[in-house]
ZAMARGU-4260 file (C-alpha; in steps of 0.2 Angstrom, whole numbers, plus 5000, padded with zeros to 4 digits):
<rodrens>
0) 5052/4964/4968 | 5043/4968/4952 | 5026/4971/4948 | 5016/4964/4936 | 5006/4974/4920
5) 4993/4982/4931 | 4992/4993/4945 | 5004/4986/4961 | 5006/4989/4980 | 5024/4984/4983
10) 5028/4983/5001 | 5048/4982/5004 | 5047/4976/5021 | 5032/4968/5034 | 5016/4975/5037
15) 5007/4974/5055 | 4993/4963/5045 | 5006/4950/5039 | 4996/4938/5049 | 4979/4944/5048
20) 4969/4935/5034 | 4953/4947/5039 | 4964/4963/5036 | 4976/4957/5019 | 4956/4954/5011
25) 4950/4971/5016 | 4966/4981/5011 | 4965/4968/4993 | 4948/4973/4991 | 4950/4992/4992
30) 4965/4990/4980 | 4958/4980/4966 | 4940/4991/4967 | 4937/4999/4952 | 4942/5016/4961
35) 4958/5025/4952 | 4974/5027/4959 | 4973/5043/4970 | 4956/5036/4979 | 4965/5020/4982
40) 4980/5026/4989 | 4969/5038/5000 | 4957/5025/5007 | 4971/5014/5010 | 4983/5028/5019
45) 4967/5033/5028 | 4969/5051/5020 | 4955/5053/5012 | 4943/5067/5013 | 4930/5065/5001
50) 4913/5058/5006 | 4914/5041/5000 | 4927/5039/5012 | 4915/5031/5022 | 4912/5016/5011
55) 4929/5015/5007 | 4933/4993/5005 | 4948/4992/5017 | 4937/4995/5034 | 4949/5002/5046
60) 4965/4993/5041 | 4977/5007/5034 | 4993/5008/5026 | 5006/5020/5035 | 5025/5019/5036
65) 5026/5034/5048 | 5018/5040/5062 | 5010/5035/5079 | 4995/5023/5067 | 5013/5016/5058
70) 5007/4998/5050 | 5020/4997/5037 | 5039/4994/5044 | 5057/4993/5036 | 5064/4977/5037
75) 5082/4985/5034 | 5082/4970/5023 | 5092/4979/5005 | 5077/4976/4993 | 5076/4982/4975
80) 5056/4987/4970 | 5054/4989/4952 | 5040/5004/4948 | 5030/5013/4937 | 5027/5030/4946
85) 5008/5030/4937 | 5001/5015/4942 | 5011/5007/4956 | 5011/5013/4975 | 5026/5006/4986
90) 5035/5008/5002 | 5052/5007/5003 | 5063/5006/5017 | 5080/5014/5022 | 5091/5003/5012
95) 5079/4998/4998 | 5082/5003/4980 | 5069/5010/4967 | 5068/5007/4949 | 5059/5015/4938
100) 5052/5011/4920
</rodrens>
């Protein structure tokens, strides 16, 4: 999996909105704002603690690979996600394999 020139989310496995068309748009919206990289990852993970939380893009659809709110899951499926640590955010699973440059 490789992403392109510009900022990806790269998702080595299956999400709980895989076949919610509402929820893929809100989470697309919130990532190709205009917001930087830290405020999306924080809207989208749901950790944000800033004020303009609440007009965050993504409604109430989060990205979370761990945890009782989990959305993001391991298909234990050996996948190789090509990143760039400054403008890419990922989840990979157990057997999954970064590469950076």
């Amino acid at each position: 999996m490789r992403g392109k020139a510009d900022s990806d989310l790269l998702i080595g496995g299956s999400t709980a909105f895989d076949n919610d068309q509402t929820a893929l748009i809100a989470i697309m919206r919130e990532w190709t704002s205009g917001h930087d990289l830290a405020t999306r990852i924080a809207d989208l993970s749901g950790t944000a603690s800033r004020t303009s939380f609440n007009q965050r893009l993504n409604g109430n659809y989060f990205l979370r690979m761990s945890g009782p709110g989990a959305t993001v899951f391991d298909d234990y499926v050996r996948n190789v996600l090509y990143v760039r640590d400054s403008l890419d955010w990922w989840f990979a699973g157990e057997n999954d394999k970064l590469k950076h440059g």
